[in-house]
C-alpha positions, 0 to 999 in steps of 0.5 A, a space after each residue: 335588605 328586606 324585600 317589598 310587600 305584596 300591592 295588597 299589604 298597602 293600606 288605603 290611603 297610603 301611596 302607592 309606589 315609593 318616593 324617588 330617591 327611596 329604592 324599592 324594598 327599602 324598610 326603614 327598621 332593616 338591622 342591616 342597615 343601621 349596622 352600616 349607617 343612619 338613613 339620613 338621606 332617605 329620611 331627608 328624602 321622605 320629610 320632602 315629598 311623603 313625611 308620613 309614608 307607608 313602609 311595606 314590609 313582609 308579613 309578619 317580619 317584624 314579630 306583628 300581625 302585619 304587613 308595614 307600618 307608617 314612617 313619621 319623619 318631621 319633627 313636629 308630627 313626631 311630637 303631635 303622636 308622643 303627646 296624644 297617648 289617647 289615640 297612639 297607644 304604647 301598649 297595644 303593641 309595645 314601643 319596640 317598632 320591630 322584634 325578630 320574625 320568629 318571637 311569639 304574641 305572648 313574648 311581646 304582651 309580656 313586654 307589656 309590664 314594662 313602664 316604657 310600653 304602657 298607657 295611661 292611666 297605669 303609666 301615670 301611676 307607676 311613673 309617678 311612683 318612680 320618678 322620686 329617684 329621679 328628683 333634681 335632689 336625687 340626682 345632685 345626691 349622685 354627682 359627688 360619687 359619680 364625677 370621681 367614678 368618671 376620673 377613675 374610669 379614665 385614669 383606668 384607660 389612660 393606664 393602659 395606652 389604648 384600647 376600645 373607648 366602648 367598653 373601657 370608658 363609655 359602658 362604665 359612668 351609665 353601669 356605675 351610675 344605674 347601679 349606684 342609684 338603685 343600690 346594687 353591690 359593687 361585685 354585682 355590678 358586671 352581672 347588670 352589664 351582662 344581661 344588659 348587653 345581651 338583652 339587645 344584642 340579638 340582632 348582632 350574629 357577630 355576638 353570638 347571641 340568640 332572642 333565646 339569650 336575651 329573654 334568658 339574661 332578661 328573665 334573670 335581672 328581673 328576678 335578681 331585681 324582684 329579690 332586691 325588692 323583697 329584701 328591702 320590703 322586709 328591711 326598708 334602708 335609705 336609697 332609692 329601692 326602699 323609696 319605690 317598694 316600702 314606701 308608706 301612704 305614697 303607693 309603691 311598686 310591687 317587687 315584679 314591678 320594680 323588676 321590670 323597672 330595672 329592666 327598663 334601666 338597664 336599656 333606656 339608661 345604660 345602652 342609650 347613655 353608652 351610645 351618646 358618649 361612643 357617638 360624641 366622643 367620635 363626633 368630637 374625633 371628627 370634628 376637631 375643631 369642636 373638640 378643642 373648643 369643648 376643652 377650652 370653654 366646656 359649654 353647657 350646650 354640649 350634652 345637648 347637642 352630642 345626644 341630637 347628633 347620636 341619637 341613641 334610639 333611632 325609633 320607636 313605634 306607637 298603634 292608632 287606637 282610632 282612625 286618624 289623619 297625621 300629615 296628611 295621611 289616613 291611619 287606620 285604627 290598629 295600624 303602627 306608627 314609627 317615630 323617627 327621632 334620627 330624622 326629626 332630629 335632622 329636620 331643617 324646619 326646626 334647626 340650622 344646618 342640622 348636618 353640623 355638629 354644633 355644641 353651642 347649638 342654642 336652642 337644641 329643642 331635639 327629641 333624642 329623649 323623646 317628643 315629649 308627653 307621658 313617656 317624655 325620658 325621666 333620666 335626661 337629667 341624670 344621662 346629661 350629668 354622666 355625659 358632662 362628666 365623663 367628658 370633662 374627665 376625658 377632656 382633663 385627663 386625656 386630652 390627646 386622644 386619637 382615633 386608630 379605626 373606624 367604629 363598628 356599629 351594633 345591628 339593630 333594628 331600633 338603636 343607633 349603637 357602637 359597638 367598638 371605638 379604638 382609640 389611643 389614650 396617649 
């Protein structure tokens, strides 16, 4: 754990101290943390008695110029901030709420070009362009292909007996499903998982992977993207990438803009939709009798409820442009802002008995896909779709399967990640 601020990091108008049943130097981005468990009992905790608190950190340990930044807990003051871009700003600092201690200012401005971290009116522009792969027509196009690449898939496990659910099953539909829709060769495919892993794996020293890595394997996606671009600029084709890039009179993305696009895929498409189905798939595990209800009745609620109960990304973090109030609270112009969606997605004021994993939950109003506004997620369509079909899949094919260990979690400071699922196939 990180220790504590110094007193004198504590802005005004934060409270001083921290909540009972909060430890002191507790910090709500701690790698190690996540590596074991999601805080719900201290997010709980603060949604009581400080739903907007101040979390004191170290200067500068996150990667910013700063001493903390405020934790937004509540369901509703989650989506108050991701729908006022105007006053929480993507851009001033990113949306990644914490980088490693040693990362330069330049490495996270350059971050800046990546949809995810812009404002309007450039992220209206670039989303707007971008959101024609991921049309209703678009996605029902992918269906066909991608529910045979999900019997395929677990065919391929139930082959082999047993083995890591992560890496056999659950990497494979959002990989697939990426490269499908943006038209990357079958023997490039791997290449895509690679830099994909190693972009946010640095946290994890069991991977053996420096920040180094990851900007290297990011740098090199791009640039394999940008080529990708530039040859479908030069012969347009019917998919996607010819739609974002060569489009004539409905404005397109240059070739380093649609690098960082795949860029963004590869993490909120590939890394979150991984993680929906690793954590579903233990929930259903662990909850069998959730399990035997899904293999009889397959509700349409299910994909819904799996992503409330992972909740892929933990956090992300927005700047205050001006001085404001949230909750109650004075947030002074300039200072961070973490959105936790693990916490709002447990918030009792919004959903009964969150602490049950409930897949006929109907309403399911979670913001695993974001609290709406301009960064509200464009591929939930296509990550409920792999995720119904790579169950179904399971459910059809191997509906006995079982756990045989514990699942090891990825440390990270922002992702609720699995990184290994040992299961029997049998």
């Amino acid at each position: 754990m990180t220790c504590p601020a110094s007193p004198e990091g504590i802005p005004k108008g934060a409270p001083a101290g921290t909540p009972d049943g909060i430890p002191d130097g507790f910090d709500f981005t701690d790698p190690d943390l996540y590596q074991h468990r999601v805080p719900l009992p201290e997010f709980a905790r603060l949604r009581q008695v400080a739903p907007v608190w101040w979390n004191p950190q170290p200067h500068g340990v996150a990667g910013f110029d700063d001493d903390g930044y405020w934790v937004v807990t509540r369901h509703a003051d989650v989506k108050e901030v991701s729908t006022r871009p105007e006053l929480f700003s993507s851009h001033v600092n990113t949306a990644i709420i914490r980088f490693n201690e040693h990362i330069r200012r330049d490495q996270i401005d350059a971050q800046k070009l990546i949809m995810l971290n812009m404002d309007p009116p450039e992220h209206t522009r670039v989303r707007q362009i971008v959101q024609r792969g991921f049309t209703p027509r678009a996605i029902r196009a992918l269906e066909d292909a991608l529910r045979d690449r999900a019997t395929r898939i677990v065919a391929g496990a139930k082959a082999a007996g047993s083995g890591d659910f992560v890496t056999d099953i659950a990497c494979e539909l959002p990989l697939q499903a990426i490269a499908e829709l943006i038209g990357v060769p079958q023997h490039d495919r791997a290449r895509i998982f690679d830099w994909s892993n190693k972009m946010v794996a640095y946290d994890d020293p069991e991977l053996a992977i420096t920040e180094e890595v990851g900007t290297e394997a990011a740098m090199e996606l791009i640039s394999y993207s940008m080529n990708l671009a530039a040859d479908r600029k030069a012969c347009p084709a019917k998919d996607i990438v010819s739609r974002l890039v060569a489009a004539e009179d409905e404005g397109n993305l240059g070739a380093d803009e649609f690098g960082f696009f795949v860029l963004l895929l590869a993490v909120a498409g590939n890394e979150t939709t991984r993680n929906a189905i690793s954590h579903g798939m233990h929930a259903f595990l662990t909850h069998p009798e959730q399990w035997d209800l899904f293999k009889r009745e397959r509700p349409a609620t299910a994909a819904d409820e799996i992503v409330r109960w992972a909740t892929p990304v933990v956090s992300f973090q927005r700047t205050a442009t001006r001085d404001t109030e949230l909750g109650g609270r004075r947030i002074t112009r300039g200072q961070r802002v973490g959105l936790f969606y693990s916490s709002a997605n447990h918030d009792p004021e919004v959903f009964e008995r969150p602490e049950v994993f409930d897949i006929t939950r109907d309403p399911n109003p979670h913001l695993g896909f974001g609290g709406g506004g301009p960064h509200f997620c464009l591929g939930r369509s296509l990550a409920e779709l792999e995720i119904r079909l790579i169950f179904n899949a399971v459910a059809d094919a191997i509906p006995d399967i079982r756990l045989t260990g514990a699942p090891r979690r990825l440390r990270s400071a922002w992702l609720n990640g699995i990184k290994e699922l040992r299961v029997s196939y049998a």
